[in-house]
MDAnalysis code that builds the backbone (N, CA, C; Angstrom):
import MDAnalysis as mda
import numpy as np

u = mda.Universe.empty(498, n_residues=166, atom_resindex=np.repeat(np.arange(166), 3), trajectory=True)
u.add_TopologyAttr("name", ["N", "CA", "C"] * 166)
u.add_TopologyAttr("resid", np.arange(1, 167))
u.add_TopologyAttr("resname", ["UNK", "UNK", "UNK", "UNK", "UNK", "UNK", "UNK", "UNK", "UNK", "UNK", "UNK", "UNK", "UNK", "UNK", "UNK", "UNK", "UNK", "UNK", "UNK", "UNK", "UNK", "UNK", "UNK", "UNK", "UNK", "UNK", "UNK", "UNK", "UNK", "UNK", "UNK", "UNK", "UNK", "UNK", "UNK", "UNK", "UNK", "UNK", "UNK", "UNK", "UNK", "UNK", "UNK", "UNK", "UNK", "UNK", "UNK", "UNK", "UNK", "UNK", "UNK", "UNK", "UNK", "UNK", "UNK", "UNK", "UNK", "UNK", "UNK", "UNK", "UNK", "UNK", "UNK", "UNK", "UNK", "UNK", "UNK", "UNK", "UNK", "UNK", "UNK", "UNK", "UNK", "UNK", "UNK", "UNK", "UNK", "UNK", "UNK", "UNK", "UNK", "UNK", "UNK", "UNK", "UNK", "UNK", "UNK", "UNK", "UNK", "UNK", "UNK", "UNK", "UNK", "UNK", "UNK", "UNK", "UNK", "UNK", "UNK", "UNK", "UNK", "UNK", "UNK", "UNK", "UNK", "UNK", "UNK", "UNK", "UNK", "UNK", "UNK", "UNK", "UNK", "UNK", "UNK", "UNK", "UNK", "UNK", "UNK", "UNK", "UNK", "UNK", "UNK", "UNK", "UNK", "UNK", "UNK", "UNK", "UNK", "UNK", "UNK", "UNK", "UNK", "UNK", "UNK", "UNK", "UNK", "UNK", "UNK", "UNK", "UNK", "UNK", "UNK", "UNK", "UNK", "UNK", "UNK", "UNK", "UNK", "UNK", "UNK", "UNK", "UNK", "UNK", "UNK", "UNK", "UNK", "UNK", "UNK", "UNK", "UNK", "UNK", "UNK", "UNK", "UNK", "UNK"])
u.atoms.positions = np.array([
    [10.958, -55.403, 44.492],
    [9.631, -54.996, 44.124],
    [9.580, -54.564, 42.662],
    [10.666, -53.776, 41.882],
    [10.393, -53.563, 40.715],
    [10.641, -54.989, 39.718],
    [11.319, -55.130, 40.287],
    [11.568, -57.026, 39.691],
    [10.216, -57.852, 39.499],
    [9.021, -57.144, 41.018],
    [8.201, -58.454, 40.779],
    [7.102, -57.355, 39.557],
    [6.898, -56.318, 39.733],
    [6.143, -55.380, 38.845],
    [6.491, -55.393, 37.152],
    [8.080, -55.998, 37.044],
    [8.346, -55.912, 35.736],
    [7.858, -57.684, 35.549],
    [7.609, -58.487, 36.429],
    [7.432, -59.976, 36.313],
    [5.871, -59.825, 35.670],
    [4.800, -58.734, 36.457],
    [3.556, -58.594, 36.420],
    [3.253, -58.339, 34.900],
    [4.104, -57.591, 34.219],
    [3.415, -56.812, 33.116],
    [3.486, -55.142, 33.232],
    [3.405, -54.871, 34.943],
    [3.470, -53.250, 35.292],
    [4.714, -52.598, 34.417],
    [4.282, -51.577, 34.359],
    [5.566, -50.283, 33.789],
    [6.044, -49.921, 35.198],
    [7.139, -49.693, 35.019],
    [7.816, -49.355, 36.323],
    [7.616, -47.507, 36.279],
    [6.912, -46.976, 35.035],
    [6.770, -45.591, 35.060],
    [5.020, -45.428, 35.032],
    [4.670, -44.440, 36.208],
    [3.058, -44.882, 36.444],
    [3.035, -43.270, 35.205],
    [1.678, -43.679, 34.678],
    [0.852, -42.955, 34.147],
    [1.332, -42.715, 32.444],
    [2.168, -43.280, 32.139],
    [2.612, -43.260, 30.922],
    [1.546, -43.501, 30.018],
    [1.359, -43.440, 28.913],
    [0.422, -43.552, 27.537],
    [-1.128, -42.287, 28.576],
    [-0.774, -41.931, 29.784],
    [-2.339, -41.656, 30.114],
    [-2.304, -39.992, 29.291],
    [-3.751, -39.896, 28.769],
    [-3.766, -38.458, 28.358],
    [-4.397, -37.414, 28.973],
    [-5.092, -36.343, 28.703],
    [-5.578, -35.248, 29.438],
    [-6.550, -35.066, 29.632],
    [-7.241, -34.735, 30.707],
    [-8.579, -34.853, 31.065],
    [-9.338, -33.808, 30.098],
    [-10.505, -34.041, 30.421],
    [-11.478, -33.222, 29.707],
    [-10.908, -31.275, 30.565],
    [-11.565, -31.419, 31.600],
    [-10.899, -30.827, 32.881],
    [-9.896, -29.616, 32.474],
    [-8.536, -30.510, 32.459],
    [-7.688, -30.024, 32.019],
    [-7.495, -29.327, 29.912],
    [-7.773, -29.569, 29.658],
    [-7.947, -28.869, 27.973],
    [-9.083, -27.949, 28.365],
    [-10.057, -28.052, 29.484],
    [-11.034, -26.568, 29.010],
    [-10.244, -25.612, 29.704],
    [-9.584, -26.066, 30.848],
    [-8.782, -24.634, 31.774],
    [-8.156, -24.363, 30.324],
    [-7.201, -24.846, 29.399],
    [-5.840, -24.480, 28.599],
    [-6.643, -23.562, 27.414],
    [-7.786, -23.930, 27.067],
    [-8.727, -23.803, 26.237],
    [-9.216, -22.007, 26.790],
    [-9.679, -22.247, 28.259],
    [-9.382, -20.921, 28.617],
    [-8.676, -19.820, 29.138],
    [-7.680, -20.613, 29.110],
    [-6.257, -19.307, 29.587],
    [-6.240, -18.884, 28.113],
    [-6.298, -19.792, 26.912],
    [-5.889, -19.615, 25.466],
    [-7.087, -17.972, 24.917],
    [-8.264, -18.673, 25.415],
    [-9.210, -17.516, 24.786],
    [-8.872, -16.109, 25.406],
    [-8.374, -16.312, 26.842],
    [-8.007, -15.136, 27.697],
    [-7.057, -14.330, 26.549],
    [-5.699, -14.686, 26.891],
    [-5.182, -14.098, 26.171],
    [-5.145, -13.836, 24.571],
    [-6.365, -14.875, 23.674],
    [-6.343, -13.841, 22.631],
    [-7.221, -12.728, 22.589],
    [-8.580, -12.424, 23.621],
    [-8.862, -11.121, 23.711],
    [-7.996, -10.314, 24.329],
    [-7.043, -10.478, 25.078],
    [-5.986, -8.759, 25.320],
    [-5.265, -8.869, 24.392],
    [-4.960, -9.705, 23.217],
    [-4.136, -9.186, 21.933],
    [-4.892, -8.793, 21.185],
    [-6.052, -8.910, 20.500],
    [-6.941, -8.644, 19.574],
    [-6.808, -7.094, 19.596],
    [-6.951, -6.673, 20.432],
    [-7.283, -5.182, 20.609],
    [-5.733, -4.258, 20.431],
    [-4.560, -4.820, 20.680],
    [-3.465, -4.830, 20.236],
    [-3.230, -4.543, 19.154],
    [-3.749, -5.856, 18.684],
    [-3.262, -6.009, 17.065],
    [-4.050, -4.380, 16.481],
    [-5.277, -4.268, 16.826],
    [-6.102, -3.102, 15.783],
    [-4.882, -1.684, 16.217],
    [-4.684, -1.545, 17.426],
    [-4.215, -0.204, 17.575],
    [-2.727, -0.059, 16.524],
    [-2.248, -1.603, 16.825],
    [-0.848, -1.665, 15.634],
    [-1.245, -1.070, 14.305],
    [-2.563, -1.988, 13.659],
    [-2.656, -2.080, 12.509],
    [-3.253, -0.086, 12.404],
    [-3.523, 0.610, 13.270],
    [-4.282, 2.009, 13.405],
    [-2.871, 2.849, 13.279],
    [-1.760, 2.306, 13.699],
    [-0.432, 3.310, 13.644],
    [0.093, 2.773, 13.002],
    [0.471, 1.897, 12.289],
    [1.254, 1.729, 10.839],
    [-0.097, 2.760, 9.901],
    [-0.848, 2.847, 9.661],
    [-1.471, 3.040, 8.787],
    [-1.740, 5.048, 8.797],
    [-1.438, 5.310, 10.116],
    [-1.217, 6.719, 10.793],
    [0.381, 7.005, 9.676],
    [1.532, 6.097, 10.251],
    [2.682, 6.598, 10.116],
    [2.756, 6.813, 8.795],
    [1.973, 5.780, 8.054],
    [1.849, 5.531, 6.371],
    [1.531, 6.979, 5.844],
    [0.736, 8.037, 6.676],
    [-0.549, 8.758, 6.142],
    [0.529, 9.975, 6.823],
    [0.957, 10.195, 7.396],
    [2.463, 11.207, 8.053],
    [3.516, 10.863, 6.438],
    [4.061, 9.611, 6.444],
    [4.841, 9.814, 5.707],
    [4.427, 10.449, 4.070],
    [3.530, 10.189, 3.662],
    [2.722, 10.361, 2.502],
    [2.926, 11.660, 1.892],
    [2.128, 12.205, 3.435],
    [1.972, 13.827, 3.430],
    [2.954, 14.556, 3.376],
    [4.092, 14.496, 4.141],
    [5.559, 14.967, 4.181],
    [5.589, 14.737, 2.719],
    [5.879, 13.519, 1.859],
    [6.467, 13.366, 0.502],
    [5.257, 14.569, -0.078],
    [4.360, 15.003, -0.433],
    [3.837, 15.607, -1.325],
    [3.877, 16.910, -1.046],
    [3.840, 16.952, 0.437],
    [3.798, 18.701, 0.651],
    [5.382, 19.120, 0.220],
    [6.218, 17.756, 0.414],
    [7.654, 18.640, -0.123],
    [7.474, 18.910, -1.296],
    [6.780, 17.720, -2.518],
    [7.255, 17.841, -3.793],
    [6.321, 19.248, -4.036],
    [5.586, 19.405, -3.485],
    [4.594, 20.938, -4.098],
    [5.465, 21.907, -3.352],
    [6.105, 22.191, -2.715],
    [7.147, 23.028, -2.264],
    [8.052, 23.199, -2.748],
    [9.056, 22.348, -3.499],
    [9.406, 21.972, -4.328],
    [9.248, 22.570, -6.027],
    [8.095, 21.872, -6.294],
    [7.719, 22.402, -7.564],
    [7.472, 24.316, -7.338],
    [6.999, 24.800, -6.350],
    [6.949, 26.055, -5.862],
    [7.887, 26.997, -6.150],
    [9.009, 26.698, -5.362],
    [10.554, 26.683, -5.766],
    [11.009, 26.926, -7.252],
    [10.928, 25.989, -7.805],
    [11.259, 26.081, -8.997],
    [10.905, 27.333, -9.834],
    [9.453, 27.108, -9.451],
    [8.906, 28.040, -10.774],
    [9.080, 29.307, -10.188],
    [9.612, 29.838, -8.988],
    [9.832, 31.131, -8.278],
    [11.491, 31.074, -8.342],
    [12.219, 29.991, -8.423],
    [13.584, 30.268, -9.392],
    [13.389, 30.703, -10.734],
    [12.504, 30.406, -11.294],
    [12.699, 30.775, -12.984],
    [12.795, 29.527, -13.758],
    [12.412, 27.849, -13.277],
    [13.382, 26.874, -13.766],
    [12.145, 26.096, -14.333],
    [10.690, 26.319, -13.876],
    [9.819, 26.112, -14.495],
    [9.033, 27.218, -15.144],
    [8.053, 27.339, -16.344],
    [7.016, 28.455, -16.712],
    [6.215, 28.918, -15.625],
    [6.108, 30.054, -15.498],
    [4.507, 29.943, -14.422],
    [3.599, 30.509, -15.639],
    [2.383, 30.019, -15.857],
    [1.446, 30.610, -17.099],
    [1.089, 31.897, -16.626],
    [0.398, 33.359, -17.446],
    [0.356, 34.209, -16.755],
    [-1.187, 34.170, -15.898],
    [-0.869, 34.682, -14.588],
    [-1.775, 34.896, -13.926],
    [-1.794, 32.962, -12.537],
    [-1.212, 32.486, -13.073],
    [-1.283, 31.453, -12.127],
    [-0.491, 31.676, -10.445],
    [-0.741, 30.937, -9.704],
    [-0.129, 30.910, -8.249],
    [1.473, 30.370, -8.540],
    [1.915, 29.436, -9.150],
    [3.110, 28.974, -9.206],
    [2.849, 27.790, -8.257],
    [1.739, 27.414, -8.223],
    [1.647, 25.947, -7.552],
    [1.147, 24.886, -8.258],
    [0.748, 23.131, -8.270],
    [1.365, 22.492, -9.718],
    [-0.088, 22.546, -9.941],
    [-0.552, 22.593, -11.401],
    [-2.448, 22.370, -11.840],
    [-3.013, 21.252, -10.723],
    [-2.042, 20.203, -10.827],
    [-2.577, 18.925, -9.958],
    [-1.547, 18.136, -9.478],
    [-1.657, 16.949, -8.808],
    [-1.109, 15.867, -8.096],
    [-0.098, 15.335, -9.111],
    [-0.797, 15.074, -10.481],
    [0.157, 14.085, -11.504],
    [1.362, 15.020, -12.237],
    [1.361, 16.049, -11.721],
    [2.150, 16.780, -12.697],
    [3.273, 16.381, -12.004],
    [3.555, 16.381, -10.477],
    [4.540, 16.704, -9.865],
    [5.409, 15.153, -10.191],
    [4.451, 14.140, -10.587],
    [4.965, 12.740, -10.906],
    [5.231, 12.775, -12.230],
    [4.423, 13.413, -13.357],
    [4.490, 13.016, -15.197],
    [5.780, 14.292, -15.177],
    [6.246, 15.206, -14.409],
    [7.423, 16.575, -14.530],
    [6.218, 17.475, -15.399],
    [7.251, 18.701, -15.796],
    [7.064, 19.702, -16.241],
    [8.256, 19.925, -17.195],
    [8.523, 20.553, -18.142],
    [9.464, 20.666, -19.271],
    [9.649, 22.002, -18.416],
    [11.425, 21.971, -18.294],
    [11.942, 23.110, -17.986],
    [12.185, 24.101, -18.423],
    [12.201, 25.610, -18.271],
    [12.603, 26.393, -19.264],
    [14.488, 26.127, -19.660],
    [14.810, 26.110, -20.524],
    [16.213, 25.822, -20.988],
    [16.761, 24.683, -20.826],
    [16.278, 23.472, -20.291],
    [16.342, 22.752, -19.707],
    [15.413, 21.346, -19.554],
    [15.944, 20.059, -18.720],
    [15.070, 19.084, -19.283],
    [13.969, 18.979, -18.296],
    [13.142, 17.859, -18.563],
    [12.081, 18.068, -17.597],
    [12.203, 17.653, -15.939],
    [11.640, 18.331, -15.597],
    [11.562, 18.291, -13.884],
    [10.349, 17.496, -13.285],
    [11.186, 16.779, -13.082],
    [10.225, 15.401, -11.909],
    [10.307, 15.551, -10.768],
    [9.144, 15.934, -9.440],
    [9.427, 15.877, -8.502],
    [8.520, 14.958, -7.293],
    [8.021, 14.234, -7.598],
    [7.729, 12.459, -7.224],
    [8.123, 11.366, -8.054],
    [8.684, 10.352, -7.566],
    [8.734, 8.915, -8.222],
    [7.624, 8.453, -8.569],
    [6.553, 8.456, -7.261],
    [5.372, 7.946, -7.935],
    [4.564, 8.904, -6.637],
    [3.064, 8.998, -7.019],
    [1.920, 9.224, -5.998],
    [1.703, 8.878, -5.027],
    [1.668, 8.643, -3.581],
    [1.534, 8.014, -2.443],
    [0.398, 8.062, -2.459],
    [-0.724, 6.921, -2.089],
    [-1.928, 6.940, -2.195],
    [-2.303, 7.442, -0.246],
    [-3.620, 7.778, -0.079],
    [-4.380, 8.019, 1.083],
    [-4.611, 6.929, 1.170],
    [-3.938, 6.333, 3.105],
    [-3.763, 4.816, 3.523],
    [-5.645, 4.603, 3.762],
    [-5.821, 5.211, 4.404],
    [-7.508, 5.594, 5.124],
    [-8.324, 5.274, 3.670],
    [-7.733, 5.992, 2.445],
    [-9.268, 5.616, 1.392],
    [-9.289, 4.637, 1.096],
    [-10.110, 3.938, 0.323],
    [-10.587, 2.530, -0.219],
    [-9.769, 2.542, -0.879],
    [-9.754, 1.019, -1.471],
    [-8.450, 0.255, -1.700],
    [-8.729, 0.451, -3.435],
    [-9.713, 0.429, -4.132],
    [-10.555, 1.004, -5.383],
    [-10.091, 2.035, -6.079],
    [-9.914, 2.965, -4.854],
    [-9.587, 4.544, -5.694],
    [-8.358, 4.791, -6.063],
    [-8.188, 5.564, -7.068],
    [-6.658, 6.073, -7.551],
    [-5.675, 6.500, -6.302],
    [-4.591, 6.592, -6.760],
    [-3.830, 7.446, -5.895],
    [-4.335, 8.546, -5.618],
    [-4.347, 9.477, -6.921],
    [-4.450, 11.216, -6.877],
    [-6.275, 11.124, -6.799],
    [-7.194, 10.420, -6.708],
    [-8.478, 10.369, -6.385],
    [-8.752, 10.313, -4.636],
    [-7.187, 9.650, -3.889],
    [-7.742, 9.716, -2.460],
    [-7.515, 10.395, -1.854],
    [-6.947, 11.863, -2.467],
    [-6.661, 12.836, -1.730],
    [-7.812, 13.929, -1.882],
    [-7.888, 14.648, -0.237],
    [-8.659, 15.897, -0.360],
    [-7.485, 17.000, -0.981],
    [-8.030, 18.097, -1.946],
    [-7.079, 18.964, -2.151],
    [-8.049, 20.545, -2.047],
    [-6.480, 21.375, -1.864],
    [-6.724, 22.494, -1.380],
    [-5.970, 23.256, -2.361],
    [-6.590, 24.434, -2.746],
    [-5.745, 25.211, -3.940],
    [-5.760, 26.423, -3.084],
    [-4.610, 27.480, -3.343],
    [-4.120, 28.582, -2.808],
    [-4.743, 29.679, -2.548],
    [-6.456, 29.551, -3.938],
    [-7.558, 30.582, -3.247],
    [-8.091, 30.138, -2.240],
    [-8.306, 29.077, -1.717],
    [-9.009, 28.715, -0.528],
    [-8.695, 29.102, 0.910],
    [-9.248, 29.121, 1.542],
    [-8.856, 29.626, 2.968],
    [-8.978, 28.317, 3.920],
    [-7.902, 28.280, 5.176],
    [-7.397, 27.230, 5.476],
    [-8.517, 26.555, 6.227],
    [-9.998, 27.664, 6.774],
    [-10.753, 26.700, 7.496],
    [-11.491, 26.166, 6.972],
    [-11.776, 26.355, 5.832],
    [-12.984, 25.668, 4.338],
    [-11.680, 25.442, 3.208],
    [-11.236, 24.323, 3.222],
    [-9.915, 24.412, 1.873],
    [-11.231, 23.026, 0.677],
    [-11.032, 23.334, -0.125],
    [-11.719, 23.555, -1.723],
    [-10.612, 23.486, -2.954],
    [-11.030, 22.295, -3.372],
    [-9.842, 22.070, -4.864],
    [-9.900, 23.159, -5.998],
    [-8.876, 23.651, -6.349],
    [-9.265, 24.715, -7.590],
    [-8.317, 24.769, -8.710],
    [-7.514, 25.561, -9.117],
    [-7.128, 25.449, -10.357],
    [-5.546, 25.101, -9.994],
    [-5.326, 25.282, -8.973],
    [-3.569, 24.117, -8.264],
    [-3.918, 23.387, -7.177],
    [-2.611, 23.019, -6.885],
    [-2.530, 22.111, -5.980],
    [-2.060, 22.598, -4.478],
    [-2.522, 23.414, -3.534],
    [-1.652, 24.123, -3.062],
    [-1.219, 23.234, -1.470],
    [-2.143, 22.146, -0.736],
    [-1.656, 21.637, -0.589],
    [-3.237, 20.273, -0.240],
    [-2.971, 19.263, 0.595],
    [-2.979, 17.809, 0.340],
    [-4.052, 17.451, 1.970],
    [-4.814, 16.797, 1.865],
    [-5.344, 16.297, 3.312],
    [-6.012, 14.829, 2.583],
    [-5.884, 14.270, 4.290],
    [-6.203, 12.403, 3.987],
    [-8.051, 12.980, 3.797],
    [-8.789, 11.955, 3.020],
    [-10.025, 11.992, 2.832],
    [-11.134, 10.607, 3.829],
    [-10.330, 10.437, 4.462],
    [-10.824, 9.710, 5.714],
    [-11.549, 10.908, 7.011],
    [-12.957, 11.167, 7.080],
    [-13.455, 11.256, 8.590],
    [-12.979, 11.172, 9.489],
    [-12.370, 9.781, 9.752],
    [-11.758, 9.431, 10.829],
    [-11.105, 10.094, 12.245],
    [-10.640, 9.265, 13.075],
    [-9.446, 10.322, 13.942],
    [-8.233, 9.309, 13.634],
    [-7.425, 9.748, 14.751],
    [-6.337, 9.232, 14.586],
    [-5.802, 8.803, 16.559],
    [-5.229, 8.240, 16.583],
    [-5.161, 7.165, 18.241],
    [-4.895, 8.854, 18.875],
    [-4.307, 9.771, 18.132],
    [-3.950, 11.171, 18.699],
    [-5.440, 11.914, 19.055],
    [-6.251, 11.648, 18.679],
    [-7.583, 12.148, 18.670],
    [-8.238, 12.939, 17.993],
    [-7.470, 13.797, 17.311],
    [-7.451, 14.684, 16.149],
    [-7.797, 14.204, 14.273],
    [-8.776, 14.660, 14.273],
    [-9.205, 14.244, 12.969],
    [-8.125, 13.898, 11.419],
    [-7.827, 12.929, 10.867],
    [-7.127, 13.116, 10.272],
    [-7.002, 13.791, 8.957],
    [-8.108, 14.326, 8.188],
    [-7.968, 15.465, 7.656],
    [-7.648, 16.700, 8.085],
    [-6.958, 17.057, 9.271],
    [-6.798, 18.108, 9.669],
    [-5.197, 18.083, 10.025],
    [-4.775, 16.719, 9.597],
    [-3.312, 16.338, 9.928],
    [-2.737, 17.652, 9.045],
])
């Protein structure tokens, strides 16, 4: 029988060259859409905690370097002008240093970590909320230091907690 089918012209393999029904591509078409709405929503919460961890790590780097610079000038290793807190005028100092007393200048950032949450437009030291040492912690208000740092995003955070209040 395959002898007389290969005599005919037949393929001895049925359905070969045949392609896919209409049918079949809308099911694949919709298993496909299925699963990219349960990733979509995925992807945002990813892209919501890299941008969290970004805004954790940030904060750690600046509250050290103003702790830091704190330090110093309560060692004796920077000036404090008279009458100041011993915390830095601003954000850029802790990056441009301070000239040491006896000594060379003191750098205590590489560079500014910008606020992940502000627009992509603004400076580094422009996307931060700041708080100076007269302020009180439930109304904090920029003033003549730096005493410490909050993201300037509204927002919350997947934790639920506002992230200026991080």
């Amino acid at each position: 029988m395959i002898a007389m089918q290969r005599r005919n012209g037949d393929s001895c393999h049925k359905g070969v060259g045949r392609g896919y029904t209409l049918v079949e591509l809308m099911v694949v078409l919709a298993i496909l859409s299925v699963l990219a709405l349960g990733v979509a929503p995925m992807a945002e919460v990813t892209v919501q905690r890299r941008r969290e961890d970004a805004l954790r790590d940030a904060l750690w780097q600046i509250r050290a370097a103003i702790d830091a610079y704190k330090r110093a000038v309560d060692m004796g290793a920077i000036p404090r002008p008279p009458g100041a807190s011993g915390y830095p005028p601003n954000l850029l100092a802790l990056v441009d240093g301070v000239p040491g007393i006896g000594g060379p200048r003191q750098y205590f950032l590489r560079r500014l970590p910008r606020d992940p949450f502000a627009p992509a437009e603004v400076a580094a030291e422009a996307s931060w909320r700041l708080r100076s040492y007269e302020s009180p912690a439930d109304a904090p208000r920029p003033g003549a230091d730096v005493y410490d740092v909050q993201s300037s995003s509204d927002g919350r955070g997947l934790n639920g907690e506002l992230l200026k209040k991080w």
